[in-house]
N, C-alpha and C positions, 0 to 999 in steps of 0.2 A: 550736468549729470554726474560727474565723477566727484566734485563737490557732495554731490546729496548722498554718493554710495561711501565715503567716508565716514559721512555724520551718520549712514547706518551699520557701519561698523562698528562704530564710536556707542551707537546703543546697542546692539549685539553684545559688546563686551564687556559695556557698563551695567546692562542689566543684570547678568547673573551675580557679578560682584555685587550690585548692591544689596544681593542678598547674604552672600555669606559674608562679604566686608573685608574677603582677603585678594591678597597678591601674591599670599604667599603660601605652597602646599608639600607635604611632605612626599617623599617619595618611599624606600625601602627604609627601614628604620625598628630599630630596638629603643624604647626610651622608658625612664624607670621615676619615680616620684616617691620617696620616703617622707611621711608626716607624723609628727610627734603629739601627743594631746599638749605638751607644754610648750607648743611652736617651732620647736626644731624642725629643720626640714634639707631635704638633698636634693638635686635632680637631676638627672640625665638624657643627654641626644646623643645618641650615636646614627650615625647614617644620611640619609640623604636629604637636601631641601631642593625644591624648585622653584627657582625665582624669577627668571626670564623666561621660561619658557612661553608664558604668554606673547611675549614681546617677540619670540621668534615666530611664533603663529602669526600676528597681526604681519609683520615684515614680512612673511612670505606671501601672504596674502596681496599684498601691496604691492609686490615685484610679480606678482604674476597678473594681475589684474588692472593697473594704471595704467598700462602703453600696448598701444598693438603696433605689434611688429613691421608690418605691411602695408602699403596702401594700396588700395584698390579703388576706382572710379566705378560708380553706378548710376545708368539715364535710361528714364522711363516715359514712355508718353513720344508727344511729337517735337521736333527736334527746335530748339529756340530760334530759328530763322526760317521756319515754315510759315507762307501765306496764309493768311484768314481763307481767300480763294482756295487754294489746294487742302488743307483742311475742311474744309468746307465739302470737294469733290471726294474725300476720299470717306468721309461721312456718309455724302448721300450713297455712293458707290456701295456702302458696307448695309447702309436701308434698304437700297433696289435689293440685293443680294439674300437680306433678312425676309422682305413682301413676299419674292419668288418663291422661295421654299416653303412660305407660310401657305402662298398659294397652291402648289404642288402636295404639299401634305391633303389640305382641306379637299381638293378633288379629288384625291386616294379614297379620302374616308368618305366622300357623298358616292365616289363608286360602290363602296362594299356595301354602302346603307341603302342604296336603290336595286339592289338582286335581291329578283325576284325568286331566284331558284334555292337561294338557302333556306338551308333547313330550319327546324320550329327551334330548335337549339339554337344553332348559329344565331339565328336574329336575337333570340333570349340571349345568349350571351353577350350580343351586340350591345344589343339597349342595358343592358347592366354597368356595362365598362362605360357605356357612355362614349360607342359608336357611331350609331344610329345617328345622331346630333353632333356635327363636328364643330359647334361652335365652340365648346369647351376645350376639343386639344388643338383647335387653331390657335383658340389664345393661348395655351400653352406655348404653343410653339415660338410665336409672336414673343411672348416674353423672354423668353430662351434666347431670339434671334438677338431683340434688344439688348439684354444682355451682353452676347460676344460681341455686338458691335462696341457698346461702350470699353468693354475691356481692352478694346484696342488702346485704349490711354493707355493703362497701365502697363503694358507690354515692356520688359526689358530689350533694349536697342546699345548701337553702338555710342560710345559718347563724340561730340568735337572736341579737339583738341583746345578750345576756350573753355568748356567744361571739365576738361580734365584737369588745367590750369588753375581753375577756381577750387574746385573740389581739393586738388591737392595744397594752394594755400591756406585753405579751411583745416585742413590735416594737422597740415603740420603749425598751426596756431593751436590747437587740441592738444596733441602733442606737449606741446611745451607749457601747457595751463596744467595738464594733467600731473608732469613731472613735479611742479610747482606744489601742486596740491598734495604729491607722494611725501615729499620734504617736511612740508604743514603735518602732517598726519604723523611721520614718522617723530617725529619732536614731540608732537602732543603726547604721543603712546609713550616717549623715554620718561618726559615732565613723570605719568603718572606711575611709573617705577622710579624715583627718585634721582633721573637722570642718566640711569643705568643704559646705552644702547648695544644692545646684543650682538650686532655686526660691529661695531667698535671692541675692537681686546683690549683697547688703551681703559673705557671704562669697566670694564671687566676685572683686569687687573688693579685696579685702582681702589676698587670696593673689595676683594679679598684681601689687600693689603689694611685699608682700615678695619676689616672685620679679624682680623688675625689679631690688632695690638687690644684688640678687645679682653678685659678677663672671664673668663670661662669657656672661650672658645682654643679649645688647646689643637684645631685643626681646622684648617678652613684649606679645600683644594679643589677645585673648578674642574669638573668632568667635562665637558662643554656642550652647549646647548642650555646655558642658563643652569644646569644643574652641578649641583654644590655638596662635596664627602665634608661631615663635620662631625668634630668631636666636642661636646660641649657638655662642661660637669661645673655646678654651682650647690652650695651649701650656705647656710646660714637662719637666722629666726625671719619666721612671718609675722614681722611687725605691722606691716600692709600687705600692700596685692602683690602677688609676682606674675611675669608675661613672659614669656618665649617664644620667637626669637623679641626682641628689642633691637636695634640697630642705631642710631642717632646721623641725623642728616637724609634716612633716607625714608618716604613713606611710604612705607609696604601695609599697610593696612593693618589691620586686626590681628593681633597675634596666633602663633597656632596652639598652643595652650595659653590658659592664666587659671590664677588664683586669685578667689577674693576673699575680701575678709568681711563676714557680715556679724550683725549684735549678736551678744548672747555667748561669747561663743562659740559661733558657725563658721566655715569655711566650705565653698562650693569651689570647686575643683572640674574645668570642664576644657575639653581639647576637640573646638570646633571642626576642626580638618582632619583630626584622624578617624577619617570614615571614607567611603564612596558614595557619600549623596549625591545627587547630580546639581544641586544648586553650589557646590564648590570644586566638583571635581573637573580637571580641564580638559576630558572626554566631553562633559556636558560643552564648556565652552567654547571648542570647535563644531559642537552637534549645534550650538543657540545660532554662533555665527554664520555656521553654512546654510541656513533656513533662511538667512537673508542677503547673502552677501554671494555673487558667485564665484566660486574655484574655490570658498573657504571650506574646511570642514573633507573637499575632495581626493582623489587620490592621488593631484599636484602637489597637494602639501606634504612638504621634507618634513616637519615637526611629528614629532612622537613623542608624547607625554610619557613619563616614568609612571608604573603604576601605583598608584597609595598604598601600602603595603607592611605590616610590620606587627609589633605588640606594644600594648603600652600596660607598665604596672602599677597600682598605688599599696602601699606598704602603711602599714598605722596601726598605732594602739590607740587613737579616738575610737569613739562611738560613730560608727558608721548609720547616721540619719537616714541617707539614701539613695542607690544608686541605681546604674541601666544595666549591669552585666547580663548572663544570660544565667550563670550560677551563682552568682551573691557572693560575698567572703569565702574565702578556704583560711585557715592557720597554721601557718607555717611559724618555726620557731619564736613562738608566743606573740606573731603579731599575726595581726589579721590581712591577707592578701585580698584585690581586688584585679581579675585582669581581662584584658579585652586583644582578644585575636584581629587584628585590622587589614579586611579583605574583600572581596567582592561582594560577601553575603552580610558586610556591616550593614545596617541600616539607619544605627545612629550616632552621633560623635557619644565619646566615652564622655558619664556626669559622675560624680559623686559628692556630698554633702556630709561635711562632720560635723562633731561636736569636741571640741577642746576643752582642756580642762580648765 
């Protein structure tokens, strides 16, 4: 069982990724994008990334959900060293008991069905309920009695002390499969952040350090909880596509912007995650995993996602083809502005489409 609620973890959090195709999502942030018709171009990140913090969600999840604390012993039914005989008597005993009453009812009701002296109502009411004829709530009753008697299996009782024995070797072999399978789970989740495990600060620090000797990240500083203050400024011509972040060694998925370069001319410009859709934001993916997984998603879990938050701007003297703003271009100092407020009432990642010269 703890095996199968892994692997529906494992689809929980694989499903909504594989829609948006990221690992990785911004948090509070200002970020600025300057485009030239003749390919020049600048960018900017200032602010926040989230990068484990998925990885903290699933670990918590994990630590709350793989091991029960306690063991308890629970026996139902008749006790594993009771006679066929004595089961047997304590059966018929529970039938004689069921018949009596059945009998007892049934001559209640042929009492009130043979008086003479009720009234034209009473009998009318009799024979409606289905008085008058006590064949129908004898067997009621019969069934009913049937009933408690068999339930007598089920009944919670005291355990033996051999049953306590087994049930707790059973435990604690659970136990130890479950832990096994925590371990399995917590590897696979690091594998698919590139290694990265968010209760280890050894890999923590290990990946600010390479992302620092990086050039254009002129800040890289780890608030914790997977969340990352960064300074990140790059200039140079769009001779191909550019992506943000990029990182080497480690695979975080889908960039959170890029640029491409298509014929003609064109340049589409799109920043999948600066938005709150729910197919990328990791609101959704504590709402996808608590739908399936239990304690995920609830008010156990420490994890608190940072909210997507910020603006993003494009700057150009292209011919702006086409974009999603809400008001289109303004012009500011003879270029043309494009900008996008990024907050709860986003509804779509910011696009735009040029034309170069």
């Amino acid at each position: 069982m703890q095996a199968k609620k892994f692997a529906a973890l494992g689809l929980a959090i694989i499903a909504p990724m594989s829609l948006s195709g990221c690992l990785l999502l911004p948090g509070q942030f200002d970020s600025e994008l300057n485009v030239m018709a003749d390919g020049q171009f600048a960018f900017t990140y200032r602010g926040q990334i989230q990068l484990v913090g998925l990885a903290n969600l699933i670990n918590d999840t994990l630590e709350a959900d793989a091991t029960q604390t306690e063991f308890t012993a629970s026996c139902y039914g008749e006790l594993p060293d009771e006679t066929k005989k004595a089961k047997d008597d304590r059966k018929a005993k529970a039938k004689q008991k069921a018949e009596a009453d059945t009998a007892t009812a049934a001559a209640g009701i042929a009492e009130i069905g043979g008086d003479d002296n009720g009234t034209a109502a009473s009998k009318s009411s009799q024979t409606d309920s289905g008085m008058t004829d006590g064949s129908e709530s004898v067997s009621e009753d019969a069934a009913i009695a049937t009933v408690e008697a068999a339930s007598e299996d089920f009944e919670e009782r005291d355990c033996t002390p051999a049953e306590v024995e087994q049930q707790k070797k059973e435990w604690d072999e659970q136990q130890a499969k479950n832990k096994k399978d925590k371990e399995a789970a917590k590897k696979m989740f690091a594998a698919m952040l590139g290694g990265i495990d968010p209760s280890d600060p050894k890999t923590i620090e290990r990946f600010t350090k390479e992302v620092e000797r990086l050039a254009a990240w002129n800040k890289v500083e780890h608030q914790g909880n997977g969340v990352f203050l960064i300074d990140y400024a790059t200039k140079g011509r769009l001779a191909d596509d550019f992506a943000f972040p990029v990182i080497p060694r480690y695979a975080l998925g889908n960039p959170m912007i890029h640029i491409t370069r298509w014929d003609n001319g064109r340049v589409r410009i799109e920043a999948p995650t600066f938005h709150n859709d729910a197919d990328v934001s990791l609101m959704s993916l504590m709402g996808a995993g608590g739908g399936m997984i239990p304690g995920m998603g609830g008010s156990n879990n420490k994890f608190e996602p940072v909210e997507v938050k910020g603006s993003f701007t494009i700057r150009t003297n292209a011919r702006i083809l086409a974009n999603n703003t809400d008001e289109g271009p303004a012009n500011e100092g003879g270029l043309q502005v494009l900008r996008w407020d990024i907050g709860p009432k986003t509804y779509g990642p910011p696009m735009a489409l040029l034309k170069m010269d």
